[in-house]
C-alpha positions as CSV (number, residue, x, y, z in Angstrom):
1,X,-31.7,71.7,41.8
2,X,-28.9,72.2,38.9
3,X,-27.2,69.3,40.5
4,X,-30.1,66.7,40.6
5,X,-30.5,67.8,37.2
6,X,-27.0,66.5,36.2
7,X,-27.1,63.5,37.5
8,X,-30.5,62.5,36.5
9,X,-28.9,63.3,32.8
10,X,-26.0,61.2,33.9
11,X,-28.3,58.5,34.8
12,X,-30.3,59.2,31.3
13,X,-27.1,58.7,29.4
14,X,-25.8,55.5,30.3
15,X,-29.5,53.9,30.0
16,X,-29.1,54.9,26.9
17,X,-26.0,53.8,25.9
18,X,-24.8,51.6,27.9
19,X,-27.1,48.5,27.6
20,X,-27.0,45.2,25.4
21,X,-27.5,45.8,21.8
22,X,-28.0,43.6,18.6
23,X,-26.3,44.6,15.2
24,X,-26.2,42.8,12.1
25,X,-22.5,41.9,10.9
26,X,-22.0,40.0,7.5
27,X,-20.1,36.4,7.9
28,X,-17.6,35.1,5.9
29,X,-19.7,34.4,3.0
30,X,-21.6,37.3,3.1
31,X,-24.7,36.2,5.4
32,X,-26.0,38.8,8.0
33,X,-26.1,37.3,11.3
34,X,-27.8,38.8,14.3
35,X,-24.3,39.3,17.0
36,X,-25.6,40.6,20.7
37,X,-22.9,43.3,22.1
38,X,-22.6,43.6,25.8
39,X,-21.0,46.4,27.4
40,X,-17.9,45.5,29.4
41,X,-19.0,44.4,33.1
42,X,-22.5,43.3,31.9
43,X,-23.1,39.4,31.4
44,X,-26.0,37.7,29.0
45,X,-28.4,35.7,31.1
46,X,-29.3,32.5,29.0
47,X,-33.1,32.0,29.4
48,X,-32.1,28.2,28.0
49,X,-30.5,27.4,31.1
50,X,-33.7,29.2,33.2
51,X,-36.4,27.1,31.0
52,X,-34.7,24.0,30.8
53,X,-36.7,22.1,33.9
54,X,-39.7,22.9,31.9
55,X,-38.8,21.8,28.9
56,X,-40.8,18.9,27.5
57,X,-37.9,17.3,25.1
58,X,-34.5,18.0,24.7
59,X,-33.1,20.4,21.7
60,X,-31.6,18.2,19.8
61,X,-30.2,14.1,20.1
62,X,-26.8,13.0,21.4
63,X,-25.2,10.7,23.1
64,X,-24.0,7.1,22.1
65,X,-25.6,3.4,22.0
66,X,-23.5,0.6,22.2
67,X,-24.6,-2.6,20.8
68,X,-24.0,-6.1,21.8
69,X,-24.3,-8.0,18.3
70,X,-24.7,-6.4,14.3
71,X,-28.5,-7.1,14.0
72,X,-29.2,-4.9,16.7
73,X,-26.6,-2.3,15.1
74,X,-28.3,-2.2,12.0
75,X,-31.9,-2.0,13.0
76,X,-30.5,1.2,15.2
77,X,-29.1,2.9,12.3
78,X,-32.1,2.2,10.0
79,X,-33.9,3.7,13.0
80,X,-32.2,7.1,13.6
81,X,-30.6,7.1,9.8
82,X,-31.2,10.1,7.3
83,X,-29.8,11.1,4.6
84,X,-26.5,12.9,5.5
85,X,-25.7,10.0,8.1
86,X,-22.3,7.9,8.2
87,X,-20.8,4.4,9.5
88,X,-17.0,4.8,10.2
89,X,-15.0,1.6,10.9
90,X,-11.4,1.4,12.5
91,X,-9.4,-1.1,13.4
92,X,-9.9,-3.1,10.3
93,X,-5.6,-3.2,10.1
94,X,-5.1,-4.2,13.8
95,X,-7.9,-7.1,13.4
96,X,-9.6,-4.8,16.4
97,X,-12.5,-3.6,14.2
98,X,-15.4,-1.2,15.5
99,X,-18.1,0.3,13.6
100,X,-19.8,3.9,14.9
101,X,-22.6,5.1,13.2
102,X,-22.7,9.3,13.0
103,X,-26.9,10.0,12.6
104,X,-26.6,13.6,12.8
105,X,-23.2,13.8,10.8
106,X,-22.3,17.0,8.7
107,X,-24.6,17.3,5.3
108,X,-22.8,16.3,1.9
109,X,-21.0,18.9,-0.6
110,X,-18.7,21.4,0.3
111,X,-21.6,23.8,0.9
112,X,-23.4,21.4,3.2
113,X,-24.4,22.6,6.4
114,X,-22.2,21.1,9.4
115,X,-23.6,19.1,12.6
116,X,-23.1,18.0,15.3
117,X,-22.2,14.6,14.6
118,X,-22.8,13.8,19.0
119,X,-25.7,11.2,18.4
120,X,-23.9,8.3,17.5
121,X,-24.4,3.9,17.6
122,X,-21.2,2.0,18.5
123,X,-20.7,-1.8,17.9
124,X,-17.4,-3.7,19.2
125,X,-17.2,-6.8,16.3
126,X,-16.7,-9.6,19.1
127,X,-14.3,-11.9,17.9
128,X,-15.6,-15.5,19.3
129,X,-13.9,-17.4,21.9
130,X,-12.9,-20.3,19.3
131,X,-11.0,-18.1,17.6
132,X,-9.2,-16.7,20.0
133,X,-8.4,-20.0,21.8
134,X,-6.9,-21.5,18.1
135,X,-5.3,-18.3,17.3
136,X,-3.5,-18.2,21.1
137,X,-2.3,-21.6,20.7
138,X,-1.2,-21.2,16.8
139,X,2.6,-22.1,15.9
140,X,2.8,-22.5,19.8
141,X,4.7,-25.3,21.5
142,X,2.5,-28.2,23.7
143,X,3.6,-31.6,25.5
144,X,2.0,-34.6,24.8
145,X,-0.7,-33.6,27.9
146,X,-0.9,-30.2,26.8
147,X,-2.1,-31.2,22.6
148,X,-4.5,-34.1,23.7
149,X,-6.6,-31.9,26.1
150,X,-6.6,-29.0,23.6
151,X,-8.4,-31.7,21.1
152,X,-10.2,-33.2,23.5
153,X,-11.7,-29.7,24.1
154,X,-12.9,-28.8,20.8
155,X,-13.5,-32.2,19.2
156,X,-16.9,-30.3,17.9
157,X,-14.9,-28.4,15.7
158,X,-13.1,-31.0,13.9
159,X,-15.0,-31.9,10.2
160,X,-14.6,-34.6,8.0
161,X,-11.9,-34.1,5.0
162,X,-13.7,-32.7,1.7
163,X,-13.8,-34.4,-0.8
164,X,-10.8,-33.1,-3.2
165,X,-10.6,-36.4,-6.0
166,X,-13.3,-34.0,-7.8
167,X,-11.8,-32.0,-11.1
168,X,-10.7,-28.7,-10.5
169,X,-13.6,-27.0,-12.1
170,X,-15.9,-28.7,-9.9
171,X,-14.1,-27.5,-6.8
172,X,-13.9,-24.2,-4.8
173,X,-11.0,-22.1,-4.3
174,X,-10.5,-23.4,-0.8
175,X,-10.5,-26.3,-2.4
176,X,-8.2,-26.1,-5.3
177,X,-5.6,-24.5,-2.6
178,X,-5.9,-27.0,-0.1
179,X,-5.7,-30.0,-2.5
180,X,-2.1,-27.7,-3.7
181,X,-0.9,-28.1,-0.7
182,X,-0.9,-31.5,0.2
183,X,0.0,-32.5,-3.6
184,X,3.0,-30.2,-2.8
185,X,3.4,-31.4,1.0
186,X,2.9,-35.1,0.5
187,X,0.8,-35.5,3.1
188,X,-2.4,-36.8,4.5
189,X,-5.6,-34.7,5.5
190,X,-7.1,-36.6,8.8
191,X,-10.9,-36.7,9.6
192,X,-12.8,-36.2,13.0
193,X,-12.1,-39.7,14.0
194,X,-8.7,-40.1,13.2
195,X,-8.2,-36.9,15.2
196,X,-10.0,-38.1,17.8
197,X,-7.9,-41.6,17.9
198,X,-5.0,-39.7,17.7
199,X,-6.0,-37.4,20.7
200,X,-6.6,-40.4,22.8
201,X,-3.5,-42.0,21.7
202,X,-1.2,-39.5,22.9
203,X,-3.4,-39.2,26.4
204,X,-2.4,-43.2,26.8
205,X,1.2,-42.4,26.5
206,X,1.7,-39.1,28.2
207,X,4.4,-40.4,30.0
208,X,5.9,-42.9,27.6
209,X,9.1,-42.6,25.5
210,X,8.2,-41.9,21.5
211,X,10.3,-42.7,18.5
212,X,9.8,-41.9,14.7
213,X,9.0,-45.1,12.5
214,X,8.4,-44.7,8.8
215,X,6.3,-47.4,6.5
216,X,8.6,-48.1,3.9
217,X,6.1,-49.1,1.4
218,X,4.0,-45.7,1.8
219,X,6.3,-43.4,3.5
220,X,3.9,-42.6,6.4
221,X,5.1,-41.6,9.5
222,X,4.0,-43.2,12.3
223,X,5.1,-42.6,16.5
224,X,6.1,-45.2,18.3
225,X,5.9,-45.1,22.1
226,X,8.0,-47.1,24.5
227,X,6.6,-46.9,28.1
228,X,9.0,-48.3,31.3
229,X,7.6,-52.1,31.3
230,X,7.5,-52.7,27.3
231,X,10.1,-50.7,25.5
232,X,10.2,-53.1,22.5
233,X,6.6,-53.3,21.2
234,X,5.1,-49.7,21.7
235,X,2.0,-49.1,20.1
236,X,2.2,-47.0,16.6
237,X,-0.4,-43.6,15.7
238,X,-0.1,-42.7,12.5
239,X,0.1,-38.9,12.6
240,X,-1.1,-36.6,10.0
241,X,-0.1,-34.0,8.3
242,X,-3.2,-31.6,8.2
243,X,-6.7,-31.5,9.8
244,X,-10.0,-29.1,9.2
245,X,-12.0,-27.3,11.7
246,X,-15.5,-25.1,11.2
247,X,-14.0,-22.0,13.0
248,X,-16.4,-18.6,13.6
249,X,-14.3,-15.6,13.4
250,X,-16.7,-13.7,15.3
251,X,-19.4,-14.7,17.5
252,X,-22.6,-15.5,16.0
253,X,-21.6,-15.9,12.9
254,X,-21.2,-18.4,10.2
255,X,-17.8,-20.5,11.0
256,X,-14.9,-21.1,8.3
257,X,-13.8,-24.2,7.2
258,X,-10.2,-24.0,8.5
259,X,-7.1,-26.1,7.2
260,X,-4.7,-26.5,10.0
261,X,-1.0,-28.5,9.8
262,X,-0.2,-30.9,12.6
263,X,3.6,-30.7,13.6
264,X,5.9,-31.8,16.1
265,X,9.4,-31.9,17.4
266,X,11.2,-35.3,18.6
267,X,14.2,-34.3,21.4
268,X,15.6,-37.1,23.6
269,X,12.5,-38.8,23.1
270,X,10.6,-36.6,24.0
271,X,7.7,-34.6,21.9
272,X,6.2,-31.4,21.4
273,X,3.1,-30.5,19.1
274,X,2.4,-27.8,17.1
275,X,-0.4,-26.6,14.9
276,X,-0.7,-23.9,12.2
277,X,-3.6,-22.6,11.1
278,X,-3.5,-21.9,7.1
279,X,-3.9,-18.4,6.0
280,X,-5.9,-17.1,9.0
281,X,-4.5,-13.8,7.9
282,X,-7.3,-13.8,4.8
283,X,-9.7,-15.6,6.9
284,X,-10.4,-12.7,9.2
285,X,-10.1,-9.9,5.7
286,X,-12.5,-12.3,4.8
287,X,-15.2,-12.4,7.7
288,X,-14.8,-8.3,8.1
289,X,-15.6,-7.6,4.9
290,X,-18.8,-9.9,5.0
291,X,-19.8,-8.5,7.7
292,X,-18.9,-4.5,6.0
293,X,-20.9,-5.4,3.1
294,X,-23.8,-6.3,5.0
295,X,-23.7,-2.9,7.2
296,X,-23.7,-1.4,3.5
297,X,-26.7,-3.8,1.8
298,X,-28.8,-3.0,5.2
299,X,-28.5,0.6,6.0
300,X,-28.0,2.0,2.3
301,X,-25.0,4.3,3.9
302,X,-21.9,5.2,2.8
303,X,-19.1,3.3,5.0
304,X,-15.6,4.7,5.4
305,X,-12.7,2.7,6.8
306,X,-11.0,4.8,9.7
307,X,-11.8,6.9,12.6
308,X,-14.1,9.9,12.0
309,X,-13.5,13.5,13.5
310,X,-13.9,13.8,17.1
């Protein structure tokens, strides 16, 4: 009996004391917090994970939406938007930009509470298919074959010269710069149908001989191509020096008017075209930072150039 006394004391002790508990410690800045202590080979049994199949909505949002074009990005932030969320954009410097929207990011101030930041929006800024066929082919070297299909292929985007006689007040920057350049270049600014007869012109004589010839009345340089039956009466193309194209830096949006030099290289007779597109460098600052302030005028959040914490 003394025995099955001390055991059921035994047994009366460790209920006792050896069972979960929950004390109040003080945090860092002085906040109690509730803190559940466990004796060593117990476990905690999360009742979330035992009532989650009958939960009717999830405890909080996450996850990420990606969006195919920026209207659709900024009607998803106003959507989800409060007052502590953020748009983060990267790869403004590599010309590889990509904006993320952070709904639930952490609250402003230092003493701000912190979130989760896991419920996001993510939009790629497609760059559009014009650009990146000009830009691929820009300063690079093409036969005679090679340039008139190129041309042929995106006669669309050639557009008439603008009008530069105006005075320089009345003109835009573009403008002004454009009209600097051929003043210091000394040379002619060609229109969609000169392109176009130029284009052709050099399809005609793909396999012919070419020469230089210049007017010596008005300096113009003309080529002169010599095929295998009349090498003494080749027919002459004047050849430009620049041309403009309406170019969109990213897809569904408003194209750039675009100055572009025409070039080429005379070996042996034979020739090889290049183009260079003026200051595309600015062109695509330009376009990203349209499209930034827009983000900024629609969704009324701050927007911070880089890559946000992970």
């Amino acid at each position: 009996m003394e025995r099955e006394n001390e055991i059921e004391s035994v047994i009366n002790e460790v209920k006792e004391n050896y069972k979960p508990n929950i004390i109040n410690v003080k945090d860092a800045e002085g906040q109690e917090r509730e803190v559940l202590v466990i004796p060593e080979g117990l476990r905690a049994q999360s009742t979330k994970d035992l009532l989650k199949d009958y939960a009717t909505k999830p405890d909080r949002r996450k996850g990420i939406a990606c969006l195919s074009n920026l209207d659709s990005f900024i009607d998803l932030t106003n959507r989800f938007k409060d007052d502590h969320s953020a748009i983060y954009i990267k790869g403004v410097n590599e010309n590889k930009p990509v904006a993320m929207t952070i709904f639930d990011y952490h609250e402003k101030g230092y003493k701000g509470e912190p979130r989760f930041g896991g419920h996001r929006a993510y939009y790629d800024f497609p760059i559009s298919k014009e650009w990146l066929a000009f830009m691929e082919k820009n300063k690079s070297p093409m036969d005679q074959f090679e340039f008139s299909m190129f041309i042929d292929d995106n006669l669309l985007l050639l557009t008439p010269p603008p009008v530069l006689d105006s005075k320089d007040g009345e003109l835009s920057e573009a403008d002004k710069e454009l009209k600097e350049i051929l003043k210091l270049s000394g040379g002619s600014l060609a229109g969609q149908v000169k392109m176009i007869e130029l284009s052709k012109g050099i399809a005609i004589h793909q396999s012919s001989k070419v020469k230089t010839v210049t007017d010596p009345q008005t300096g113009e340089v003309k080529l002169q191509y010599e095929t295998e039956h009349n090498d003494h009466t080749g027919q002459r193309i004047s050849v430009p020096s620049m041309f403009c194209i309406a170019l969109p830096v990213f897809k569904d949006r408003p194209p750039y008017r675009v100055a572009v030099r025409l070039r080429y290289r005379l070996k042996e007779g034979e020739i090889k075209w290049f183009f260079e597109l003026i200051n595309p460098e600015k062109i695509f600052e330009h376009a990203i930072n349209e499209i930034i302030t827009k983000i900024k005028e629609s969704t009324s959040l701050p927007v911070f150039l880089g890559t946000a914490e992970c």
